[in-house]
mmCIF file of the C-alpha atoms, coordinates in Angstrom:
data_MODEL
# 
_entry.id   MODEL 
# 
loop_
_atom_site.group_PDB 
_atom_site.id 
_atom_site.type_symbol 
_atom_site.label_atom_id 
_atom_site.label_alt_id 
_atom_site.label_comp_id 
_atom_site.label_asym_id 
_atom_site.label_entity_id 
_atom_site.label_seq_id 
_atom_site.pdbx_PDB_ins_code 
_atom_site.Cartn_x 
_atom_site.Cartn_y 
_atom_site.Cartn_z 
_atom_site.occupancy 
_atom_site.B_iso_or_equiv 
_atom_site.pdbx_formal_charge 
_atom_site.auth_seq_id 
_atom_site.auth_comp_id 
_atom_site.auth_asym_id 
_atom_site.auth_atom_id 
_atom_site.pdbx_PDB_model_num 
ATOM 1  C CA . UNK A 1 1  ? 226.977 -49.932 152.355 1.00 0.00 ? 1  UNK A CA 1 
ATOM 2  C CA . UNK A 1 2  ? 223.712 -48.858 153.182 1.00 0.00 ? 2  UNK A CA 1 
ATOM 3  C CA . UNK A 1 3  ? 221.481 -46.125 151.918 1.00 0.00 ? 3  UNK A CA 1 
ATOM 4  C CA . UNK A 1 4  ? 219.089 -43.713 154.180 1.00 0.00 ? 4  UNK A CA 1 
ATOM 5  C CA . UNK A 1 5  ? 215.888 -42.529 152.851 1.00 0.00 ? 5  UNK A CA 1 
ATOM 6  C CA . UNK A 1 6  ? 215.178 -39.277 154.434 1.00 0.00 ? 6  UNK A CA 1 
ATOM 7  C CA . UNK A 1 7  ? 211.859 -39.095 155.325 1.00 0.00 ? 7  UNK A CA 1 
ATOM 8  C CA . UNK A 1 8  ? 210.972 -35.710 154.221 1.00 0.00 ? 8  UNK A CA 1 
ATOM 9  C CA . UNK A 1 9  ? 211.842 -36.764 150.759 1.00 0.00 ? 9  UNK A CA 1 
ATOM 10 C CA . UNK A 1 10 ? 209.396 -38.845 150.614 1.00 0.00 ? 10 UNK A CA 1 
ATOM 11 C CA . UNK A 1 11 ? 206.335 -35.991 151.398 1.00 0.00 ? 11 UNK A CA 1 
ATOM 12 C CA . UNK A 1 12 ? 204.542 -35.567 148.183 1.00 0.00 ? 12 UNK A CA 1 
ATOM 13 C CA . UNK A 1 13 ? 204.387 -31.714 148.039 1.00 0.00 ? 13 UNK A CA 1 
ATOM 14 C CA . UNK A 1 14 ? 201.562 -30.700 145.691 1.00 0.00 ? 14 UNK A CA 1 
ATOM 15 C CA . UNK A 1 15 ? 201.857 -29.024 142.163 1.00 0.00 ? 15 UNK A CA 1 
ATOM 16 C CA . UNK A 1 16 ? 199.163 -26.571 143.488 1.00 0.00 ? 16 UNK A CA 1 
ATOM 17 C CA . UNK A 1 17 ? 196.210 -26.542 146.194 1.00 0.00 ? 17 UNK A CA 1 
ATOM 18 C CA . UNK A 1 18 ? 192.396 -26.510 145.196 1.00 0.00 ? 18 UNK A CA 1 
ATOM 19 C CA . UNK A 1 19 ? 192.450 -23.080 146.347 1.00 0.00 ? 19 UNK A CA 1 
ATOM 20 C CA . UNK A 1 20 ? 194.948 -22.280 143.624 1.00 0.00 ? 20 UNK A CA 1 
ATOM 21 C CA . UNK A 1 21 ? 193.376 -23.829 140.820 1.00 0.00 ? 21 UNK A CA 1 
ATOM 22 C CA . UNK A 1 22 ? 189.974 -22.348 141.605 1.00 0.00 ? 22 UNK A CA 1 
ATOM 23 C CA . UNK A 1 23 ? 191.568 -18.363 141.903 1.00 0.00 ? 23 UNK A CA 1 
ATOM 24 C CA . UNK A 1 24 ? 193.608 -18.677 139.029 1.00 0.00 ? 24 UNK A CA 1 
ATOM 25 C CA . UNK A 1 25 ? 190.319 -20.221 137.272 1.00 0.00 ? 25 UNK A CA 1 
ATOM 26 C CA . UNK A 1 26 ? 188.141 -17.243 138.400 1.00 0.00 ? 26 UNK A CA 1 
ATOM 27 C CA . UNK A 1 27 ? 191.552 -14.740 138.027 1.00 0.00 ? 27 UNK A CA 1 
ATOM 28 C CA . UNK A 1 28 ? 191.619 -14.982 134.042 1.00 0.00 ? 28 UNK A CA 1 
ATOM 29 C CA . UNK A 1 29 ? 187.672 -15.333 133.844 1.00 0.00 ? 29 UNK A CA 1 
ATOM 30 C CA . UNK A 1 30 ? 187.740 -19.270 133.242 1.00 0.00 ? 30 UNK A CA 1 
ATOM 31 C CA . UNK A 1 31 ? 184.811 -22.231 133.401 1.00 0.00 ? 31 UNK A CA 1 
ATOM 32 C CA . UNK A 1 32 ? 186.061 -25.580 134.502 1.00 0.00 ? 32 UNK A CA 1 
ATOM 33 C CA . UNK A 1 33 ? 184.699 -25.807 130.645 1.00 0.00 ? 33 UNK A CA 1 
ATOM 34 C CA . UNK A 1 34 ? 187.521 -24.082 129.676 1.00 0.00 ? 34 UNK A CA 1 
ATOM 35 C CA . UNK A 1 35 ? 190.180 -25.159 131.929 1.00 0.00 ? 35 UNK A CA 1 
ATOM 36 C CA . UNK A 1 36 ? 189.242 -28.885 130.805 1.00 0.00 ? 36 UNK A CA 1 
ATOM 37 C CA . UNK A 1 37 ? 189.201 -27.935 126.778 1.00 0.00 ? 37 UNK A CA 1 
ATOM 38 C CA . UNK A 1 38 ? 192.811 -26.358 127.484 1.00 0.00 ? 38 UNK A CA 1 
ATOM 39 C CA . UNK A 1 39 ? 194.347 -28.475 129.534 1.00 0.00 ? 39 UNK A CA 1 
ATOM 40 C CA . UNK A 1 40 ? 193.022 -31.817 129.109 1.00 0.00 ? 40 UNK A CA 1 
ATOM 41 C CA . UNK A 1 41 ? 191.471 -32.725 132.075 1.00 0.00 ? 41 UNK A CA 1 
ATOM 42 C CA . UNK A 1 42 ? 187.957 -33.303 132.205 1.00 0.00 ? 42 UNK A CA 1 
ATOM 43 C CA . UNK A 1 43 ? 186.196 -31.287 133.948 1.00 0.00 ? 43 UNK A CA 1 
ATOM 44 C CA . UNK A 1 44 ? 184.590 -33.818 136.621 1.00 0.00 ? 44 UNK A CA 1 
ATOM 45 C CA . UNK A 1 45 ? 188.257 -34.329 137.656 1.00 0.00 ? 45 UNK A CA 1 
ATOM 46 C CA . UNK A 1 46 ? 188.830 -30.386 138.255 1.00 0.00 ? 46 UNK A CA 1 
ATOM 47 C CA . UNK A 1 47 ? 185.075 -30.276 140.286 1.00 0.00 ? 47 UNK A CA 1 
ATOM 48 C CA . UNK A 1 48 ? 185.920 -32.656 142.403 1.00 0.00 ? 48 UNK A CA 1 
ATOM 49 C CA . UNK A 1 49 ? 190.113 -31.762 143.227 1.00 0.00 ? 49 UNK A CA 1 
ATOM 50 C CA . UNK A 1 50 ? 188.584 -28.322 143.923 1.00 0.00 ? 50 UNK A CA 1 
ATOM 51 C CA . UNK A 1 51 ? 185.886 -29.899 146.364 1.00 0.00 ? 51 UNK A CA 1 
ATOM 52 C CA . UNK A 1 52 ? 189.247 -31.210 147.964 1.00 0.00 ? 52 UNK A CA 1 
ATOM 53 C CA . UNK A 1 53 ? 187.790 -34.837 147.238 1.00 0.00 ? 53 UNK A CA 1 
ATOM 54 C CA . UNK A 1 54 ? 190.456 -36.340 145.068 1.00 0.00 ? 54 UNK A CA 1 
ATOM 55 C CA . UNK A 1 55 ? 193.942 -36.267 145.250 1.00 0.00 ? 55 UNK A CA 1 
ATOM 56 C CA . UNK A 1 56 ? 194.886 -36.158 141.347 1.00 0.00 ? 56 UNK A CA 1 
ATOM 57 C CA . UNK A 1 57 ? 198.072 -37.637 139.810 1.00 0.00 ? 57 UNK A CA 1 
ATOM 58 C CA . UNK A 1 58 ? 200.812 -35.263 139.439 1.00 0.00 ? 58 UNK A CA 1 
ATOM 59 C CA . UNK A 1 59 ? 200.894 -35.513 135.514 1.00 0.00 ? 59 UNK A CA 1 
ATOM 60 C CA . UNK A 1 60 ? 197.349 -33.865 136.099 1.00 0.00 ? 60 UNK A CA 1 
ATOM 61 C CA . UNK A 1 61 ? 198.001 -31.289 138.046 1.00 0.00 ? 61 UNK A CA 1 
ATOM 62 C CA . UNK A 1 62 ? 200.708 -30.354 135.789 1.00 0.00 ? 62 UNK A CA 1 
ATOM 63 C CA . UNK A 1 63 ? 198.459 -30.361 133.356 1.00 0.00 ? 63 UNK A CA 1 
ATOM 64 C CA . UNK A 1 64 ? 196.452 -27.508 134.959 1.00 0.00 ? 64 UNK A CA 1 
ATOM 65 C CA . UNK A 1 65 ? 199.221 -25.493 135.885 1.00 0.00 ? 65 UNK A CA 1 
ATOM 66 C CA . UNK A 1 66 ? 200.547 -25.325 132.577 1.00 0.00 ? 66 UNK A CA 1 
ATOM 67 C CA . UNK A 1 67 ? 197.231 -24.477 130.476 1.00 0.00 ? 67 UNK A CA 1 
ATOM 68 C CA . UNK A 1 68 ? 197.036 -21.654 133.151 1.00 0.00 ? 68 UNK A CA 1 
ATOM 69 C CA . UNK A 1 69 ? 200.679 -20.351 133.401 1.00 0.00 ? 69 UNK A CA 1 
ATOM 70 C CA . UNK A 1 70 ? 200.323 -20.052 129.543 1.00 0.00 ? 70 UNK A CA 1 
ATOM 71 C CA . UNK A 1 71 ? 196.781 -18.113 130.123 1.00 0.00 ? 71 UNK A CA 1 
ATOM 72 C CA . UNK A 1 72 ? 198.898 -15.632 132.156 1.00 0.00 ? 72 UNK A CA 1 
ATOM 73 C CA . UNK A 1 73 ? 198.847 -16.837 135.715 1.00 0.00 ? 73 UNK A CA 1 
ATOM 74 C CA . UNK A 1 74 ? 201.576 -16.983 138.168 1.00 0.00 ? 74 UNK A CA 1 
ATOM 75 C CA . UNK A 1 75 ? 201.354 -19.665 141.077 1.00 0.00 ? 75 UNK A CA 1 
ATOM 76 C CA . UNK A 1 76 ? 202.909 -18.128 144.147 1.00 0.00 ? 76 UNK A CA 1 
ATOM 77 C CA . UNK A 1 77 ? 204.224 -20.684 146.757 1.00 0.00 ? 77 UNK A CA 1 
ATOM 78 C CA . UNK A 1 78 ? 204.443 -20.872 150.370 1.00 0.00 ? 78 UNK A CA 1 
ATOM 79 C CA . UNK A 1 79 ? 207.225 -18.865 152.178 1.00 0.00 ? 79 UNK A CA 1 
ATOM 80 C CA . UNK A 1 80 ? 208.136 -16.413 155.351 1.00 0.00 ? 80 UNK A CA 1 
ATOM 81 C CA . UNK A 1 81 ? 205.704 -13.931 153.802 1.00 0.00 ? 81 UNK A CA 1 
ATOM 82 C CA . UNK A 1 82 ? 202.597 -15.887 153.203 1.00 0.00 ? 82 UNK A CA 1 
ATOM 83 C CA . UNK A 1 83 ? 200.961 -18.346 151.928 1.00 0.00 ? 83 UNK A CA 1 
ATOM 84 C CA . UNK A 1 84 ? 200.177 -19.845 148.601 1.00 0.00 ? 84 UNK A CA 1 
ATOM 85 C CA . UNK A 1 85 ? 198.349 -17.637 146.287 1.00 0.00 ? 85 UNK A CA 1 
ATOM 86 C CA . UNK A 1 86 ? 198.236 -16.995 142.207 1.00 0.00 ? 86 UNK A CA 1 
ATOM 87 C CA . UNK A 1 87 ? 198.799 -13.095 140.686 1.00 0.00 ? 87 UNK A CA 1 
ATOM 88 C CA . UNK A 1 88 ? 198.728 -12.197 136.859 1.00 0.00 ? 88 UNK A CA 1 
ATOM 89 C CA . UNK A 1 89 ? 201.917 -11.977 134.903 1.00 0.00 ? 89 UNK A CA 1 
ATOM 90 C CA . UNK A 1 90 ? 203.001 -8.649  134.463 1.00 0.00 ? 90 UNK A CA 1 
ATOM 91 C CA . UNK A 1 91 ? 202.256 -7.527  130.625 1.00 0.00 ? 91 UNK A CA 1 
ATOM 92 C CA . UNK A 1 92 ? 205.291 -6.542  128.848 1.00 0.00 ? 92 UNK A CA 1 
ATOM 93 C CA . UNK A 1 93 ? 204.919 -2.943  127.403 1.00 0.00 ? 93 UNK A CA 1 
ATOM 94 C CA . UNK A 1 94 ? 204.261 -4.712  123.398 1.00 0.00 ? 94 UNK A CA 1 
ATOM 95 C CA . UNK A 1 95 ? 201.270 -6.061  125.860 1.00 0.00 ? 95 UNK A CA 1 
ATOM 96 C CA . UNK A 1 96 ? 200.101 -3.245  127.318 1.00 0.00 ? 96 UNK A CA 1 
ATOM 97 C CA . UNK A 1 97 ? 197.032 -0.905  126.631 1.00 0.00 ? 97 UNK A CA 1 
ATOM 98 C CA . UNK A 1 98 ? 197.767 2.334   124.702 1.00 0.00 ? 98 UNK A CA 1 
# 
């Protein structure tokens, strides 16, 4: 019995884009100061992913997405409509200004 691999399965698809991480960065009113102190990651790492010069380990990337999803951001992927993108999450009414 033998086992096919397909191909596809194989494509790493990425946690989020250097475009992400930098608008959801700037969207909450972050330094790569504070992304690194929150998430980990220091901050030479997150310069040079977002210069699109280093292709980070997944573990890493998680890293970022999860210090920022618990800031508030949502990471919009890739569909029909558009592209990939990041939004804030919507503030339950206990959240909300009076």
């Amino acid at each position: 019995m033998t086992t096919q691999v397909c191909e596809a399965s194989l494509i790493r698809r990425p946690v989020l884009t250097p475009r992400q991480l930098r608008a959801a960065r700037v969207l909450i009113g972050w330094s790569r100061k504070v992304l690194s102190e929150r998430s980990g990651v220091p901050i030479k790492t997150t310069e040079a992913f977002e210069r699109g010069t280093t292709d980070p380990k997944m573990s890493t990337e998680h890293k970022w997405r999860r210090a920022l999803e618990r800031a508030g951001v949502v990471f919009i992927e890739e569909d029909d409509n558009g592209g990939v993108g990041v939004r804030l999450r919507e503030r339950r009414k206990t959240e909300a200004a009076p």
